[in-house]
C-alpha positions in Angstrom: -145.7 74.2 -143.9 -146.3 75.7 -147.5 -145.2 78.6 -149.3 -148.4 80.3 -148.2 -148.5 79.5 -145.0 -145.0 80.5 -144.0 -146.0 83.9 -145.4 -149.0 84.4 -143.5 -147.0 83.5 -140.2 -144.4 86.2 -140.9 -147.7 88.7 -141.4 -149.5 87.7 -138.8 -146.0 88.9 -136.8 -146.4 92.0 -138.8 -149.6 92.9 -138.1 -150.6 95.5 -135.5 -153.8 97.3 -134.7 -153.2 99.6 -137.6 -152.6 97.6 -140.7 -150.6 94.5 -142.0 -147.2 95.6 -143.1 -147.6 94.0 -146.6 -144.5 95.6 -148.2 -142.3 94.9 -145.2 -143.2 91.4 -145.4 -143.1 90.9 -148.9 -139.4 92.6 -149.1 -138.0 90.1 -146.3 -140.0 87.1 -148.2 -138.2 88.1 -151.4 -135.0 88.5 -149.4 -134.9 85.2 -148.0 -137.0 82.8 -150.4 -135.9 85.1 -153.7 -139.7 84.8 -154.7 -141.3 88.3 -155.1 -144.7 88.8 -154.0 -146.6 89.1 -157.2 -145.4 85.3 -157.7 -147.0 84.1 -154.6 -150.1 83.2 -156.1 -148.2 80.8 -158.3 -146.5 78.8 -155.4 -148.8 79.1 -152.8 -148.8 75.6 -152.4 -145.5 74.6 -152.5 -144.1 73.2 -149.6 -141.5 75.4 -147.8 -138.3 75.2 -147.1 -137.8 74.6 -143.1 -134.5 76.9 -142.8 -136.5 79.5 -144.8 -139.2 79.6 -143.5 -137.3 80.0 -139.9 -135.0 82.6 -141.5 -137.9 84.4 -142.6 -140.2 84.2 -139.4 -136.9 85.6 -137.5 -136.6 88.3 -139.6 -140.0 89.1 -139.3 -139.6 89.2 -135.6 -136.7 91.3 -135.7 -138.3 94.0 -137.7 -141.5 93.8 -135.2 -138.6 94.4 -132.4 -137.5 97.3 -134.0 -134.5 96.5 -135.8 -134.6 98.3 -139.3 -135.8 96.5 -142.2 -132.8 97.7 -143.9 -130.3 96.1 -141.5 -132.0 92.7 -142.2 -131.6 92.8 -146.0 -128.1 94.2 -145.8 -128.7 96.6 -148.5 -130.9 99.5 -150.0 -131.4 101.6 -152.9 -130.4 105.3 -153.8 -130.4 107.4 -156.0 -130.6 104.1 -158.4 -127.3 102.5 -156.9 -127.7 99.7 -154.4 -125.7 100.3 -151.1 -125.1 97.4 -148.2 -126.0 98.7 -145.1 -125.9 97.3 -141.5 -125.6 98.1 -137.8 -122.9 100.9 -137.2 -123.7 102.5 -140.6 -126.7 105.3 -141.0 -129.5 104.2 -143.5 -129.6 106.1 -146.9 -132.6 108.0 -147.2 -134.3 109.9 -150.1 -134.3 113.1 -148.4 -130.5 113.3 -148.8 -131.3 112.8 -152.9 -132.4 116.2 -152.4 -128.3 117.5 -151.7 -127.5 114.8 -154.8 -129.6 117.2 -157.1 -128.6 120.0 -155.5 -124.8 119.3 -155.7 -125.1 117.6 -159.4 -126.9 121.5 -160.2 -124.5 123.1 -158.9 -121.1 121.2 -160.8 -123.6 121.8 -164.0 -124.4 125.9 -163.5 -120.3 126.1 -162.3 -119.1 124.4 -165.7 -117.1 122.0 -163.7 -115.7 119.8 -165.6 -113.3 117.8 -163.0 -114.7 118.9 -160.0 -112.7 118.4 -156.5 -115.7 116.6 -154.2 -115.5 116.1 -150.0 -118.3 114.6 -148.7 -118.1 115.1 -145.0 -119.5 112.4 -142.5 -119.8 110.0 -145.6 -120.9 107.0 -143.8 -122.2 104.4 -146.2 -120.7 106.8 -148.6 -124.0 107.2 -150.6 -123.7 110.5 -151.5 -120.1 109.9 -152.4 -120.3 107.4 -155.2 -123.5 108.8 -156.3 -121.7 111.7 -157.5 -119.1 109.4 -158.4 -121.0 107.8 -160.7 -123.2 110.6 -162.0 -120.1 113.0 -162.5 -117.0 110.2 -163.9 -114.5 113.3 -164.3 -115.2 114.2 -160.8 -111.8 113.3 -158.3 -114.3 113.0 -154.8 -112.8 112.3 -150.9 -115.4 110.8 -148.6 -114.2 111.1 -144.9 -115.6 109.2 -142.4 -114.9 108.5 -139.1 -116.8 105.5 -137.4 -115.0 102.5 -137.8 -117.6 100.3 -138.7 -119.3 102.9 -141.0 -116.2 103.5 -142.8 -116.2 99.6 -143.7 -119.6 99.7 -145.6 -117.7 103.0 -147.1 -114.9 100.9 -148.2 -117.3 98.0 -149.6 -120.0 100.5 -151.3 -117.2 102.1 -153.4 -115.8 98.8 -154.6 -119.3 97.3 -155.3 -120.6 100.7 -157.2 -117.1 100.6 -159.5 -117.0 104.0 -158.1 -112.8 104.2 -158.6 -112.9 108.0 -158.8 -114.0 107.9 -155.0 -111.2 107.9 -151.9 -112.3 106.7 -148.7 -110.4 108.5 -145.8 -110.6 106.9 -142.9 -110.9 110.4 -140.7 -112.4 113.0 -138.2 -113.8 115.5 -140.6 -113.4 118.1 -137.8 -110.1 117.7 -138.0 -109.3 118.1 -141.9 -105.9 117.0 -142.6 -103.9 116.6 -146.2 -107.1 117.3 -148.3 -106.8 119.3 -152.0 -108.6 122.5 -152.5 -112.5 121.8 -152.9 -115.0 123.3 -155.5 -117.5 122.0 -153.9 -118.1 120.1 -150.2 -121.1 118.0 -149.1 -122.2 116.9 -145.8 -125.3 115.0 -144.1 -124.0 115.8 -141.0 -125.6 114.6 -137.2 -128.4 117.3 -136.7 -131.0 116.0 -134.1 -130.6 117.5 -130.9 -129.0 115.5 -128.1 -132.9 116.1 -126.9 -135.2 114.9 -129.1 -132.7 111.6 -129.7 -135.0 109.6 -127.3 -138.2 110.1 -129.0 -137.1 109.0 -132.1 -138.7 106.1 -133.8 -137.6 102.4 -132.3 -135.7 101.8 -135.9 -133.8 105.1 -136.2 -132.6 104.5 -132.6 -130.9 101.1 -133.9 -128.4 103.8 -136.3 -125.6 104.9 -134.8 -126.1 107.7 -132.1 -122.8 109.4 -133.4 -124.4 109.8 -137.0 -127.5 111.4 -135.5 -126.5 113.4 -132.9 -125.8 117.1 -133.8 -125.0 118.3 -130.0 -127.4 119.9 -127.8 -129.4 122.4 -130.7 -128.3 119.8 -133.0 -126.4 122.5 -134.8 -122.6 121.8 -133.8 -122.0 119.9 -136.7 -122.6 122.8 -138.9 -120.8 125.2 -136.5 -117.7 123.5 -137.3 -117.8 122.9 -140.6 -118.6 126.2 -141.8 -115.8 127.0 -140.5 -113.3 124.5 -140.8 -113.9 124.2 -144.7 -114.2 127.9 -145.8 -110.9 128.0 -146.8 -110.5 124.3 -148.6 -113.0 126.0 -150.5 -111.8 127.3 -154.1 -112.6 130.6 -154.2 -116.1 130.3 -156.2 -116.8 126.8 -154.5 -119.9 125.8 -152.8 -120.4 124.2 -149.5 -124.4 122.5 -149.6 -125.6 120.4 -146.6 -128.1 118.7 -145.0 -130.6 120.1 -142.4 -133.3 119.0 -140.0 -136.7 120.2 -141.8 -136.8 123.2 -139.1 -133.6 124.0 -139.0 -133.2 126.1 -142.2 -133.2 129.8 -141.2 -130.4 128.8 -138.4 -128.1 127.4 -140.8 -128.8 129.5 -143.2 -127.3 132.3 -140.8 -124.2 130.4 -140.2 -123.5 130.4 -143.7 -123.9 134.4 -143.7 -122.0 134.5 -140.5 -119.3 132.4 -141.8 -119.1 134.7 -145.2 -120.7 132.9 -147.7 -122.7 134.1 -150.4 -125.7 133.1 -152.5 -127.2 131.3 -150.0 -130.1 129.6 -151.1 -132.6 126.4 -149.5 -133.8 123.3 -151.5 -137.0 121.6 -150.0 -137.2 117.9 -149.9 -140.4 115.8 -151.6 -142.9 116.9 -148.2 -142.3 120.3 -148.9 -140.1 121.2 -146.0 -136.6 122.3 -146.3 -133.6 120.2 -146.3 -130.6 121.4 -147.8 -129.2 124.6 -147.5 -126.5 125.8 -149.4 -124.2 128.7 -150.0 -120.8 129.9 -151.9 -117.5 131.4 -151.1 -116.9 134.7 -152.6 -114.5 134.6 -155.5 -112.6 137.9 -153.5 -112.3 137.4 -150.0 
């Protein structure tokens, strides 16, 4: 079997009525042969490397069965930063880039200069080190409780030199032993316990505890509205996270819950997807 043709039998698996799924293939092809697409042309002809080219072909069938592409290359980008990903650990997504600008706005109009950082439900702790990175000064706590999520936590930190970030290994409804905050994060579970059968075959494959956000998929933001109002510096901001029809709920749960300022960032489609709000410097 050649170069080429192990390629084209990992498309052909690919392909549906639709389309091909160049990119998909070409990303696993990369991943397993470390020869990008745009050099295919040039060794076309090669012969291939049997446990390769099975590697490759099983990927290829694993992604047509619905496990996420990310899973099988074990990592993906945000936000510039590479993060390993895997089963038990929710995918980063550019959506959630949307509450990186937001928060990285919001340390910059505050004058923060060493900012105190939670990021609630951290997972692969994406948005943690992100504003680890972007913000060195910054002392941030990423809490997380899934076991297996809070491993890829532990690994994304350590492989993003990210040593102003703490992992704690906790239930963030139950906040225990944390600093006072200027500012709090969270991509919270927010799809109703509903609508979590529908979803696509891939997004099922994530962990149902990072997705599920209780029967109006709202609970999560109940909580922590609560919860964190008062590990909030007075003048600190709490920004999270929604569903893209979810904004004018959780935008009253931040007025209900006494915050102020309370303001919505759309994502890149246009519909909203973080909401945010601050604690009154007199309360």
């Amino acid at each position: 079997m050649t170069v080429q043709q192990a390629y084209q039998a990992g498309l052909a698996i690919l392909t549906d009525a639709k389309q091909p799924r160049f990119q998909q293939a070409g990303l696993l092809f990369e991943h397993v042969f470390g020869i990008s697409r745009s050099r295919l042309p040039i060794v076309f002809s090669k012969p291939a490397d049997e446990k390769k080219a099975d590697e490759f072909l099983s990927l290829c069938r694993q992604l047509q069965a619905g496990t996420p592409l990310q899973y099988l290359l074990g990592h993906w980008g945000f936000y510039g930063l590479d993060f390993m990903v895997g089963p038990g650990v929710l995918i980063p997504q550019p959506d959630t880039e949307v509450l990186v600008e937001t928060a990285l706005e919001l340390i910059k109009h505050s004058h923060l200069h060493c900012p105190v950082v939670y990021d609630l439900c951290s997972g692969s702790g994406c948005i943690a080190v992100t504003i680890g990175k972007q913000i060195p000064q910054s002392k941030v706590y990423a809490l997380e409780l899934s076991d297996q999520a809070f491993q890829y936590l532990k690994k994304n930190i350590k492989k993003n030199a990210a040593a102003n970030v703490t992992p704690l290994h906790q239930n963030v409804l139950t906040p225990n032993g944390l600093p006072s905050a200027d500012l709090i994060l969270s991509n919270p579970p927010y799809i109703p316990t509903g609508d979590l059968a529908g979803l696509p075959s891939d997004v099922r494959q994530e962990p149902v505890m990072a997705l599920d956000g209780g029967a109006d998929g709202l609970s999560f933001y109940k909580e922590i509205l609560r919860l964190y109002f008062n590990l909030l510096k007075p003048g600190g901001w709490l920004a999270v996270e929604i569903g893209y029809n979810q904004g004018t709920k959780v935008a009253q749960l931040f007025q209900n819950n006494h915050y102020c300022k309370i303001q919505m960032r759309k994502d890149f489609g246009g519909n909203n997807r973080v909401v945010f709000g601050q604690k009154p410097l007199e309360t």
